[in-house]
Every structure is written in C-alpha cells, then in structure tokens.
N, C-alpha and C positions, 0 to 999 in steps of 0.2 A: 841833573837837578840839584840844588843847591837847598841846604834847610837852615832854622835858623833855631840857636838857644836864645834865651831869656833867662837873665839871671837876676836876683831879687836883692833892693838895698836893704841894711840894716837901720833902726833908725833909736836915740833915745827916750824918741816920746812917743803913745799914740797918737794916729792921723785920721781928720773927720772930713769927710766931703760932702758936702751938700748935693741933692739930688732931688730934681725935680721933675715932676710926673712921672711917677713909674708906671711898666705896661703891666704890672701885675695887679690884676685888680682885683685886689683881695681887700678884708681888713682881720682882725684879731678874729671875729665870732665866725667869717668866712673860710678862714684859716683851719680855723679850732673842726669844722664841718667836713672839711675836704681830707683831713688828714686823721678823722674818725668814724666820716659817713659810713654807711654800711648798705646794701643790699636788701631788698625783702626777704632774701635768703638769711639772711643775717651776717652773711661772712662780708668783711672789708671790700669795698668798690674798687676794681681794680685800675690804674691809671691808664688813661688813654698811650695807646702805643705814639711814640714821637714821629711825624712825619718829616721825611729824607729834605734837605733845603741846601742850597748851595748860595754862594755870596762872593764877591768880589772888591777887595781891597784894591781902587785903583790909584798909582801915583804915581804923577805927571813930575816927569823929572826934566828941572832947570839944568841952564849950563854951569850956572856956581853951585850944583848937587843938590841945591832944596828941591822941596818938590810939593805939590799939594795936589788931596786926595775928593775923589767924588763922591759928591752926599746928594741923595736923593730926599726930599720930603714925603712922607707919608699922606696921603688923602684923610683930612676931617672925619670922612664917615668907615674909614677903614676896622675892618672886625680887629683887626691886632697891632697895637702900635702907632694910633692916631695922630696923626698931624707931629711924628717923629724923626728924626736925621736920620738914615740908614744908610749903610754902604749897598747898591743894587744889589737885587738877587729877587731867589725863591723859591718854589717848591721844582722837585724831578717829577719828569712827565714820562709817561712811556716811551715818547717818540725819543728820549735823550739814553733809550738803553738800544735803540735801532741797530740791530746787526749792521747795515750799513753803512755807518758810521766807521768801525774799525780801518776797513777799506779805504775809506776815504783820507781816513785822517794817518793812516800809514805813510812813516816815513823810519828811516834807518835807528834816529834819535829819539823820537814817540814811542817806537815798538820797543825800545827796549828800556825806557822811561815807566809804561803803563803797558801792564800787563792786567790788569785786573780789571772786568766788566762792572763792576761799583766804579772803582774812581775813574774811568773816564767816560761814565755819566753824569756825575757829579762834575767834573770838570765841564762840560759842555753845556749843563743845565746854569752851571755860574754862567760862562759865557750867552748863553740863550738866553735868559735873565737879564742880567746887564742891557741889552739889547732892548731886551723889549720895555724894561722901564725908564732907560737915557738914552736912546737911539745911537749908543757907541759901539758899534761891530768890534770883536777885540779878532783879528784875522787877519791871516797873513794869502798873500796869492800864491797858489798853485803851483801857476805855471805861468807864461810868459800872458798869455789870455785872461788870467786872473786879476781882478779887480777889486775893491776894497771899498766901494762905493759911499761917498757922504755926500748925500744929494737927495731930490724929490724922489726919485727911487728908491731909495735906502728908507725914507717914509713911509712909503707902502708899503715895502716887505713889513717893515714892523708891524703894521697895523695886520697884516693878513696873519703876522706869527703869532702875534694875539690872540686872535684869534682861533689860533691850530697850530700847536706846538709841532705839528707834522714837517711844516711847511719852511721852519730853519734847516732842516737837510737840505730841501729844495732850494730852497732860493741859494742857500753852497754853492751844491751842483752847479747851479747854474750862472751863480759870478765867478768862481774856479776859487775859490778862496778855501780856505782853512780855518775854521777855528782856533786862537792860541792856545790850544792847552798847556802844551809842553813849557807855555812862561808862566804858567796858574802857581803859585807856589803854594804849597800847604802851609797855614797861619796858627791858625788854631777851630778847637771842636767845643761846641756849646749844646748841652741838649737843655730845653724848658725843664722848670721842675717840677716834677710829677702831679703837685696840686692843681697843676696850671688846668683849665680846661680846651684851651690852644698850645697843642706841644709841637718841639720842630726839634727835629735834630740835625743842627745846622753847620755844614764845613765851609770854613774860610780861608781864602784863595788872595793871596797879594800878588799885583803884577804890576812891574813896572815899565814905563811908557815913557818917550822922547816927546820934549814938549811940542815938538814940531811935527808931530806926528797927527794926522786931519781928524780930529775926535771933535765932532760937533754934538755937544749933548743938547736933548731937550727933552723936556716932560710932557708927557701927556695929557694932564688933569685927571685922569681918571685913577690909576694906579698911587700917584704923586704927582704933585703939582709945584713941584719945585726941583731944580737943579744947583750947585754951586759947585768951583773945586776951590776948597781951601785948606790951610797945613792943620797939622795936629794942633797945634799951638791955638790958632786962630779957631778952632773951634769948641777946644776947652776954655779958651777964655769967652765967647756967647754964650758957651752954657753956664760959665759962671755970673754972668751977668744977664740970665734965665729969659733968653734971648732964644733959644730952642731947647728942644728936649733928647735925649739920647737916654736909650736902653743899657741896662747895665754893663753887657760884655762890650756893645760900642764904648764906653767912657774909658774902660779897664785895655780896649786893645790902641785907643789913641794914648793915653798915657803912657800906654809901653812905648809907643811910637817915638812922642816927644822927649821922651828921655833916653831910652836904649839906640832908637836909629833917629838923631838928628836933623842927618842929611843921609843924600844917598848911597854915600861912601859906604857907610854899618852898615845898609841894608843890603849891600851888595858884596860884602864880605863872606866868605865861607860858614855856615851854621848848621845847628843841628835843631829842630822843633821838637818837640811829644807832642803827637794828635788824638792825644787818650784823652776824653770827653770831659770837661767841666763842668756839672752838674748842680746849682746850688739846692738846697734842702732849705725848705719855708717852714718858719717855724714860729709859735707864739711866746714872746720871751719878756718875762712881767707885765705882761697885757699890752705889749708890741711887734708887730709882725719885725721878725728881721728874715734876711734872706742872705743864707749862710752857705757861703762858698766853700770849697774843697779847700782842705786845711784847718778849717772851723771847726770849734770845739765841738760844734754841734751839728756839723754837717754829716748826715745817715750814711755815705758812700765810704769817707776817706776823711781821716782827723788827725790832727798834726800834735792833739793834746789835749788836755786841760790847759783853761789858759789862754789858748790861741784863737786871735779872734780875727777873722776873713769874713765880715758882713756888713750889711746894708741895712740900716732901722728907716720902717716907715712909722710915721703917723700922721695924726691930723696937721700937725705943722709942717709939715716938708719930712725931707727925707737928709740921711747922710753916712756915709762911710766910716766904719769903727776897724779899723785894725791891729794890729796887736804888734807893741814897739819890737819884739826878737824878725819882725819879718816883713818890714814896709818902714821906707820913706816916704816922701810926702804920697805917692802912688799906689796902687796895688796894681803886679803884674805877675802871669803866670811861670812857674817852670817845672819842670818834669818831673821833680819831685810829689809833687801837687796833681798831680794825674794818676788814677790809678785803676789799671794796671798800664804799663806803657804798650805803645799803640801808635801806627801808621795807619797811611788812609785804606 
C-alpha cells in the first residue's frame, strides 16, 4: 500500500472562499446554546459520541492521466447534508465486522496489508456504500468462476443489500468476487464537531479505476437522486458558480486534489498521509459563527498560534473562507503537521 503527503503553499495575502449552504445548521444564539447548554444536573451536556462512516474517493483514470471523480447527490429530504455533492459512502454495519469476511477476503497481499478488525470494516463498509448508493461494485474475481456483474442482476442485489447489510457477504459468495479493499487508499479522517447534533466519524478511501473498466453508476432517488463523474476542477468551478453545494471537508479535499494531484501521475507516486482526525471547533466570533479548523487560533484540539487563521465564517449572507497568509494559497489543504496526535487507520 502506497500513502500520500500533502504539503501546504505559502502565500502573501489572505484567501476568502465563498461557501454556500452549509450542513451546519447552527447560527450564533444556536452556537452560543450547544457549547454552554447544561443538563438538569447542572453539569455541561456531554457531545454525542461520533458514529464510525466510511467514504470513497473514486477516480476514473483516462489514458492521457486525467481522471474524474464520482459525486453522488444527496435526497431533498435527507436528515444530513440535503440535496448535497458527496463522494459515496456511510455508516458501519455489523455485518461489515463479519468474521467471515477475513476468510474470504484473504489473500498473500491483504493479510499482510490489513491486520486490524476496524480497518478492514471500514474498508468494506466504503465499498458496501458505494454500492448501495451508485450501483458500482468496486470488486475484483476470485477465481476463474468469478464475476463482477453490471447488469439487472447487480440491480437486485443492491436493492436486497439495502435492505440488509447481511446480504453484501452473500451475494460475494455467490458471484466469487472480492471486494477491493486492498486499492481503498487511506485519504484523510474528519470527525463532525462536537456541537453538531449529527456526528460521524468519517474515514476516507481514494481509489483509482481504469476508464474502461464496466462501472455503470446509477442512483436510486431514495438515498440520492443524482449521479455524475467529474474532475476536481469542474466541480469547484459549479460550486463557484453556486450550481451545487459541498460540505466543508469535500471542498478542502478537491482542492487539495486540483492543485497537489493534477493528473494521475501525483497520485500515483509514492506518499506518506496522517490519518489523525480533523476536527473543526464552532465557535461564536463577534456575533458570527466560524468553524475553526485545526491549526486555528481557536480551534479547542490543536492551534498553530495566535494569529493563525484556518476557518469558515457563516452568516446571513453566505458563507466564506479566512485563512491566514503564513499557511495557504489560494486553497486550504491538510498536512501532518495539522493533526494531532499522528495516527493511522
């Protein structure tokens, strides 16, 4: 397995982005509540524990190295993240810690890749994800009997796996396929901040794909009702022209994209990542929420100073990006300095 660094430009001015609709739906008096509320006991309300989620960065690589990545739309009436651009994914199920599984997915390079019963849950809950919300099996065959199926069949399993997260072992089994985990790369780690009353603690997986490889996506309407693959580029510029909406760490890991890996060349170079969790801290700041990233002068975890400024101001006009000239160009992108403590999956 291969990882990758991220390294940060420097730049002479501050850089503001614009940001429109965020999933935090907070405002300053909201804010000011969650981050003072108390208990009839009297003591501080404790934050909901973040629930485990896995996600999948997929890119479809051209023969001249570009490549463009899969977005799912979010459903109108979704609890989190309404009618939003996401890379697939979502929550770990029981059936994705399945003894089972091990067996199955054993092989010389796997076993000695993933030893550890979290990450290759996580890894298969990405791939069982993916699945069930763009009908793209990410799977390789077995054995000579193994099949990889994108067809009316591959339609029903999903619809049954939807149903019963049990039944991705099963339908395995039974097409002789494998799961890719072993191409799942670890990207980066985001947990909700603690005000949130929806929290996830979410690991992200890039994996790269030959364009000619049968990935028929489609959407369900029910989960999302939208499919697209397009490049980093081509989706920061919609969002600039407020054409769709993206969640903070989506904006911050395609701009790392469009600038650090180009094409597939970078991406496919030798690297190192930190999967030490980015956590931003909400906070009210002259009667404006901002939401302060690690590195943030204000961020509760991890602060890079006085000074330093890694955040996101909301208010009644839209939204936008403040960063601090010693540590951003026109982007904000993570590196292991900025994580803390360091951490694999």
């Amino acid at each position: 397995m291969w990882r990758a660094r991220a390294s940060l430009f420097s730049s002479s001015s501050s850089s503001l982005f614009s940001f429109q609709g965020s999933p935090f739906r907070i405002s300053p008096q909201s804010c000011a509540m969650s981050t003072s509320s108390s208990s009839s006991s009297g003591a501080p309300d404790k934050p909901k524990d973040p629930v485990l989620s896995a996600t999948v960065i997929i890119c479809k690589e051209f023969e001249d190295h570009s490549y463009k990545v899969l977005f799912v739309k979010r459903h109108a009436k979704a609890r989190f993240m309404a009618n939003f651009h996401v890379f697939p994914g979502g929550l770990l199920e029981k059936s994705d810690f399945d003894a089972r599984w091990k067996t199955h997915l054993s092989t010389p390079a796997i076993d000695q890749l993933i030893t550890d019963d979290k990450e290759r849950a996580l890894r298969i809950a990405a791939v069982r994800e993916v699945f069930e919300e763009s009908n793209v099996l990410l799977a390789d065959p077995i054995d000579e009997g193994g099949q990889v199926t994108q067809s009316s069949e591959l339609e029903k399993w999903r619809t049954t796996v939807q149903k019963d997260s049990t039944q991705f072992y099963e339908m395995c089994q039974q097409q002789r396929v494998r799961p890719s985990i072993d191409q799942c790369i670890p990207w980066t780690h985001w947990i909700t901040p603690k005000e949130e009353p929806y929290r996830y603690d979410t690991f992200f997986f890039l994996m790269l794909v030959n364009a000619d490889k049968a990935l028929e996506s489609r959407h369900d309407n029910m989960e999302v009702t939208l499919h697209e693959w397009l490049s980093p580029t081509e989706v920061i510029e919609k969002y600039g022209r407020k054409e769709i909406k993206l969640a903070p760490p989506t904006l911050i890991i395609l701009s790392e994209l469009a600038t650090l890996f180009p094409s597939t060349v970078e991406l496919r170079r030798p690297h190192k990542r930190d999967m030490g969790p980015v956590m931003p801290s909400l906070k009210v700041l002259d009667g404006q929420v901002a939401i302060c990233f690690p590195g943030d002068e204000d961020n509760e975890l991890f602060s890079l100073g006085k000074g330093i400024k890694r955040r996101l101001l909301l208010d009644k006009g839209g939204s936008r990006f403040e960063l601090s000239e010693a540590i951003a160009d026109p982007i904000w992108v993570s590196r292991p300095s900025l994580t803390k403590p360091s951490a694999s999956l």
